[in-house]
N, C-alpha and C positions, 0 to 999 in steps of 0.2 A: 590622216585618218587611220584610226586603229586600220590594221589588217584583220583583226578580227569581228569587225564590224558588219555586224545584218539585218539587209533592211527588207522590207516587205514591200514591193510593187504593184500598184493596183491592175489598172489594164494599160499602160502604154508599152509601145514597142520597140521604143526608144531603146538604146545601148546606154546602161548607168557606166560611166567609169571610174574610177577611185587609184588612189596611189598604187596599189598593187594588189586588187581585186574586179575584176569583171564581170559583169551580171547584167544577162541578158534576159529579153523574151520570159515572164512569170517566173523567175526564178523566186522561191519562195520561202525560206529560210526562217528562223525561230530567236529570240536574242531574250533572256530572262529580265535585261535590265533596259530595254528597247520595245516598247510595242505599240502597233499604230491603230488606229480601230477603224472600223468598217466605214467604205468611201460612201459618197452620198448618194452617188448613184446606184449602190449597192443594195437587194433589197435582202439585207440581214435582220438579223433580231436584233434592233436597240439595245434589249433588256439586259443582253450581253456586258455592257457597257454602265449600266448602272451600279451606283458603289454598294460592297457588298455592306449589309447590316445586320449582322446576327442578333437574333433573339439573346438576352441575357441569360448563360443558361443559370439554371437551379446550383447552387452546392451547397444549399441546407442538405446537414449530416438527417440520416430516418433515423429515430431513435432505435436504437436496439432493445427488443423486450425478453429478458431472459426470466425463467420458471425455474427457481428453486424448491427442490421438496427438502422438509424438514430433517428427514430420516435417512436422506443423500447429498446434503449440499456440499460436500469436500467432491464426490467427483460430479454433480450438476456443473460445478463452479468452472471446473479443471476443463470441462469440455464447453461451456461457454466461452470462456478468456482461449481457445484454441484459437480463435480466429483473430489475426492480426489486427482489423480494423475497428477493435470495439476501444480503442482507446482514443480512437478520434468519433465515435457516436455515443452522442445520449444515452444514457442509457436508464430504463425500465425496470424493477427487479418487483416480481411478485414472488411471493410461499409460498408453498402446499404443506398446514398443519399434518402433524400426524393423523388426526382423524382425517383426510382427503378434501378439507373444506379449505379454499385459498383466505388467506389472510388479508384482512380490510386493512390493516396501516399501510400507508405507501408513503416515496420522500426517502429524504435521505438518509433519517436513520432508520429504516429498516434496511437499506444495502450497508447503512456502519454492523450494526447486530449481523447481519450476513456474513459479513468480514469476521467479524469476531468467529465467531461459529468455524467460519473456515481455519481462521490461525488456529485455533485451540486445537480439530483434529489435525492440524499440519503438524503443530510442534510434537503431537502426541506419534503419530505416524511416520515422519520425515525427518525427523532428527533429534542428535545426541547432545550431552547434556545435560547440567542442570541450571541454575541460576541462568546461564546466558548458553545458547545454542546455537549448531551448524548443523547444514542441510545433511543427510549420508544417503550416498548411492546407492539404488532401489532397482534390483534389478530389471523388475517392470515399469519405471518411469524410464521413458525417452528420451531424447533431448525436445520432442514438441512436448513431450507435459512439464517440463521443466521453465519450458517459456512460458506455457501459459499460468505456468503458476508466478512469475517474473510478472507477465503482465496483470495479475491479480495486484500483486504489490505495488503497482506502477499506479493503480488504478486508486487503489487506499490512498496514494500520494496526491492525487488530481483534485479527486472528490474534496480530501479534507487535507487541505496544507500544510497546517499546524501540526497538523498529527502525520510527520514525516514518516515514521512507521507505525501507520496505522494499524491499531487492532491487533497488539502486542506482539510487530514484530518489531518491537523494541528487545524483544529475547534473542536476536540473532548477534551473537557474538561482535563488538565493534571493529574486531580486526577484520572480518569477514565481507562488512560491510563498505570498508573503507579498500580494501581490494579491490570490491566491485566499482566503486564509486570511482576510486581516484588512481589505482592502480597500486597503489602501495598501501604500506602498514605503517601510520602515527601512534598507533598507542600501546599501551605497556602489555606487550603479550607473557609477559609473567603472570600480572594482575588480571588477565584474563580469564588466562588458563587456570588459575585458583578458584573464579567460578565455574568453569565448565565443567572440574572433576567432582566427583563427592564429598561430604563434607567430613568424613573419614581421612580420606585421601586428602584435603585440604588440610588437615589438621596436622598432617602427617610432613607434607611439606613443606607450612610455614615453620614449623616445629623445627625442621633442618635447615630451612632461610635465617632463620635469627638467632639457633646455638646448636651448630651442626654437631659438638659434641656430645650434648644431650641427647643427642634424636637417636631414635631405634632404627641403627643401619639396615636390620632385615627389614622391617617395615617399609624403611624406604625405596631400599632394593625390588620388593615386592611390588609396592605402588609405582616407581620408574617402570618396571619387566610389564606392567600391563598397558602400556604406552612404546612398548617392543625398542629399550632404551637399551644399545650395545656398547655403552661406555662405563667404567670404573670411576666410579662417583668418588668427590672427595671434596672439600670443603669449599676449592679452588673453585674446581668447575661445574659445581652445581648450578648457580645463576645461566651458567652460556646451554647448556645440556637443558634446560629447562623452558630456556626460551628456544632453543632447536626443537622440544618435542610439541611447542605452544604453535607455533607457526605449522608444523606437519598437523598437529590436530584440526588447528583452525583456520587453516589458508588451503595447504597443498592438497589435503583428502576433498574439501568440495569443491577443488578447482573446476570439475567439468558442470555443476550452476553456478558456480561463478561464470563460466565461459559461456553460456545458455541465458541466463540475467544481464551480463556485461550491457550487448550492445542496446538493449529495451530500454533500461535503466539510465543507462546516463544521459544518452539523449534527451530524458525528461525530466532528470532529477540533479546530475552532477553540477549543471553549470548557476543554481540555484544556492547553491552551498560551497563550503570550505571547510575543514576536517575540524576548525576550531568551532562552526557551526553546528555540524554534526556531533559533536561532542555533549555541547551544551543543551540540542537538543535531546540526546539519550538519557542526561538528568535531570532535563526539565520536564520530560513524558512518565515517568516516573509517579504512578500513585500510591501515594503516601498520605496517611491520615490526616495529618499536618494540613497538607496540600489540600485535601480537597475539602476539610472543614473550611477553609480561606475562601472556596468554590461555593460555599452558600450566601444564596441573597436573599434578605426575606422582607414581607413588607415594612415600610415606615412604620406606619399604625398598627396596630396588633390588638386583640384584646388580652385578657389577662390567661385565657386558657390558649389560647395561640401561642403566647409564651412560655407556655408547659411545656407544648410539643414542640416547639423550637428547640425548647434542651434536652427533651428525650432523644429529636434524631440526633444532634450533637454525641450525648452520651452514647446512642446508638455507633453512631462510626468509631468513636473513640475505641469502644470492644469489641469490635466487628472480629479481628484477632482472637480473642477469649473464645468467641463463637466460631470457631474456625471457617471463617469466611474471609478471604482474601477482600481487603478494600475497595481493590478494582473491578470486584462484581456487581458493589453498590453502585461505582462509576457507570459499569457496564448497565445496569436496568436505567438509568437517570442520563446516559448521552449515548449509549448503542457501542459505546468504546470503552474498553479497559484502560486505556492512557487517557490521560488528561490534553483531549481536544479542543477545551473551550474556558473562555475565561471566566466562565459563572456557570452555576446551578442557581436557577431562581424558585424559589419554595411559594405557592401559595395554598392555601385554605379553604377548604371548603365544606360544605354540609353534606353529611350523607347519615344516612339510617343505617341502623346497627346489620340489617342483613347485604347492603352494598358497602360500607365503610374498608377500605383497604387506600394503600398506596397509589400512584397512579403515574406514569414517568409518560411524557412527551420529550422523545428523545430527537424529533427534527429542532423542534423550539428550545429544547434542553433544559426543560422546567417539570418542578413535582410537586406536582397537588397533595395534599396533605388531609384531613381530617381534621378536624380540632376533635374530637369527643371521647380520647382518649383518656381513661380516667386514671392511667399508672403506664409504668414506663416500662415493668412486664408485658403489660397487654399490646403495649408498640412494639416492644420487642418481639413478641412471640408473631401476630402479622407480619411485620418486613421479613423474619428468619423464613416465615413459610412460604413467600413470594423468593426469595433469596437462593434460597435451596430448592428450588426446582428446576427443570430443567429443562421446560418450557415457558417461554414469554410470549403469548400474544398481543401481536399488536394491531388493536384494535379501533386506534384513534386517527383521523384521517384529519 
């Protein structure tokens, strides 16, 4: 018998003896993998003895409901997404219009157009750039507004899958991204860093990339010195000096969100992907005219003036450009997102009187009501431009 064996004696008086333990008279000792239950002559609580059953508890997430106002939702959002656990709840997102009256659409594309809203003041506010962007250090962001701006992004990723950087942060540089993700850099930070600078500056560099002789050494001298470049260029070393200053611009300087984003981010996004997926994704999100005339679906049957307005909005996106309107804000009124999150835009038609007649975008269902009684494709034009160009959308369709 174990020597470390303990038993529990009732009422006898007896001498227990054991190989090399002795236990006399109520000795009464404790044993975690040994226990005897109450004698019968004992008058204990049974109940004691009965097996435990716990209630199953609850772990439905409580939805989280956050209040966006229209005229602050860059830091509504920043101090929402503070708190670690909103990426494992539900979550609720109402507006507050500029005039103070909350906003009837609800669903998910009123949190895509929320996102939107946020990226647009983020890239404006939070980083350098142009074509493609990185975060820069702010002396009043933290490392908690850092995160929570991280799990903003995490959370555009939950919502809508497809749209991996949702609500165009598809502009954050891919080497930047691919740091975070995977911890290294796959892609050509030469080619990068040709969109990041201006397009002076671009001009300026490819110009010494392909006939270093040609190129205006002070120019380029200039353009290197504003990138704080302390080497003697020459035809040799240009390429290595270029992708040295590509990585310092776009890896090293936002290393501390990168290091803020790191752990949030991959946990929920890394093991989902591969850098060739990643890849294909940043030119598949990509709106382009091409693209998302392919994104309309319109009914079988049509009448004759239904097929009017079918090729007015056609011809409409085609010059969206001419109209200085970016594509992706057509995308944006019609799915709540600037990149192409969804495999269709469905068009249908409907009646309305000349003083309610306007566009009309269901951006959960991702469908757009149309008009037929448009009698020129000025007159379409000049409605979508004045719904286009403003700079509020309500959404008031539930």
């Amino acid at each position: 018998m174990n020597q470390n064996l303990h038993l529990m004696c009732g009422t006898s008086n007896k001498t227990l003896q054991t190989k090399n333990v002795v236990l006399q008279n109520y000795v009464v000792v404790s044993d975690s993998e040994i226990t005897f239950g109450p004698q019968p002559d004992a008058e204990t609580d049974l109940d004691d003895t009965l097996i435990y059953d716990p209630q199953t508890p609850d772990y439905t997430a409580q939805t989280k409901r956050i209040t966006i106002h229209h005229s602050n939702s860059f830091s509504d959002m920043i101090e929402a997404f503070s708190e670690p656990d909103i990426l494992t709840r539900p979550l609720e997102v109402k507006r507050i219009l500029p005039d103070n009256k909350e906003e009837v659409g609800v669903g998910l594309g009123v949190f895509r157009d929320v996102l939107s809203a946020f990226w647009m003041d983020f890239y404006d506010c939070c980083t350098l750039g142009t074509t493609i962007k990185v975060p820069f250090i702010r002396h009043d962001f933290k490392a908690v507004t850092w995160k929570a701006i991280g799990r903003i992004f995490v959370r555009g990723f939950q919502d809508t899958y497809r749209a991996y950087f949702h609500c165009r942060e598809i502009q954050l540089a891919p080497a930047f991204a691919e740091e975070m993700l995977f911890g290294a850099v796959y892609s050509d930070l030469t080619e990068s860093f040709l969109q990041f600078v201006s397009c002076q500056d671009r001009e300026i560099l490819k110009q010494a990339l392909e006939d270093f002789s040609s190129a205006d050494l002070g120019d380029l001298v200039e353009t290197l010195g504003n990138y704080e470049c302390r080497r003697t260029i020459s035809e040799e070393n240009l390429p290595t000096i270029l992708t040295e200053i590509a990585h310092k611009e776009l890896v090293q300087k936002p290393m501390f969100v990168i290091d803020c984003w790191r752990d949030i981010v991959r946990s929920r996004i890394s093991f989902k992907m591969d850098y060739e997926q990643l890849a294909t994704l940043y030119d598949d999100l990509k709106a382009t005219t091409k693209k998302v005339l392919r994104l309309l679906r319109f009914p079988e049957d049509m009448t004759g003036k239904q097929k009017e307005v079918e090729q007015h909005l056609r011809r409409y996106i085609r010059e969206l450009e001419e109209e200085k309107l970016p594509t992706s804000k057509f995308l944006r009124f019609c799915t709540g997102s600037n990149l192409i999150a969804s495999d269709s835009i469905n068009v249908e038609f409907t009646a309305m009187s000349d003083f309610t007649r306007r566009p009309v975008a269901h951006t959960c269902g991702m469908f757009l009501e149309l008009p037929d009684s448009y009698e020129s494709f000025p007159e379409f034009r000049t409605e979508f431009n004045e719904i286009l160009k403003s700079n509020v959308w309500v959404m008031d369709v539930i």
